[in-house]
C-alpha positions in Angstrom: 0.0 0.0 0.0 3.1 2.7 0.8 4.4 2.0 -2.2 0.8 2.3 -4.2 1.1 5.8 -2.8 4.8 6.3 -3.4 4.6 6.0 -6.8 1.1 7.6 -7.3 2.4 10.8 -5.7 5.9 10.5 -7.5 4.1 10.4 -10.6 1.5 13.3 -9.9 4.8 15.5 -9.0 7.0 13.9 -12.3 4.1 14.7 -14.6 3.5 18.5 -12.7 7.4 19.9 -12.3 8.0 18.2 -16.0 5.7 19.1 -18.7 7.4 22.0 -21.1 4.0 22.8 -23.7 2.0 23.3 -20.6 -0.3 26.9 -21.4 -1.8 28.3 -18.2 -3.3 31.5 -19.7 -6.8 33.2 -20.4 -6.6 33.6 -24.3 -6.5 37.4 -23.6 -3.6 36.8 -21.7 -2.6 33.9 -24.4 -2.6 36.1 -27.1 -0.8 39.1 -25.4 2.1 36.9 -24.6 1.9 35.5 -28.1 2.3 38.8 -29.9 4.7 39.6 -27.4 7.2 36.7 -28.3 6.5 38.0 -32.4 8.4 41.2 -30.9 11.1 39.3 -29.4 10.3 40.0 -25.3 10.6 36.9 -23.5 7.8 38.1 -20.6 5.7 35.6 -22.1 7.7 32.8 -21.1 7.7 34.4 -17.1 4.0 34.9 -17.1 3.4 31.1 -17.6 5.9 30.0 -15.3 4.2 32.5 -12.6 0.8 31.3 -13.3 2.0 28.0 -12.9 3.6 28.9 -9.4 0.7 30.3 -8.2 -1.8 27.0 -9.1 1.2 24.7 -7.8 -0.7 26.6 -4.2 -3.6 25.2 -3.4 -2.8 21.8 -5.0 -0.2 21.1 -2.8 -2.1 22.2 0.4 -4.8 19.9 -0.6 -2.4 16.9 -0.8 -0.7 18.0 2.3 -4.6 17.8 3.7 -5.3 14.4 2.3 -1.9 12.8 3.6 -2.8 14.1 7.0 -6.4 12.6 6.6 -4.7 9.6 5.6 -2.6 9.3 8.5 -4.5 10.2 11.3 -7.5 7.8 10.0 -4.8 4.8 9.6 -3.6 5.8 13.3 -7.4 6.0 14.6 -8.1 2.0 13.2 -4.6 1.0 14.7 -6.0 2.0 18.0 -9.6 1.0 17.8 -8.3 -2.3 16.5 -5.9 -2.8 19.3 -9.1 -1.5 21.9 -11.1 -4.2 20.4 -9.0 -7.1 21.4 
């Protein structure tokens, strides 16, 4: 089971900190940074990353939730079980 949930999260992170033709943009905000690479400024290329960044956020507190669900529930039927006996 740990290593179900090794690898599940090792991929979710691979698959996140990898992908290169990822587009995180409104179009407005597409096509602003697409006419700004025509013109040769390289913002375009920062304002992904930082979009990026800033939905990384609430992904990662979410998984930091569910691991400490995780935990605490396993922990809770440890003790039940060993009250039980």
């Amino acid at each position: 089971m740990k290593q179900k949930v090794f690898f599940t999260i090792l991929f979710c992170v691979s698959t996140t900190l990898f992908l290169t033709a990822t587009y995180a943009q409104c179009p407005m905000c597409g096509e602003a940074a697409r006419t700004s690479l025509k013109e040769g400024n390289n913002t375009a290329i920062s304002l992904n990353a930082g979009i990026l960044y800033l939905l990384l956020g609430p992904y990662v507190l979410l998984m930091a939730g569910g691991v400490m669900w995780y935990r605490h529930r396993r922990r809770f039927k440890k003790m039940q079980a060993l009250n039980n006996s």
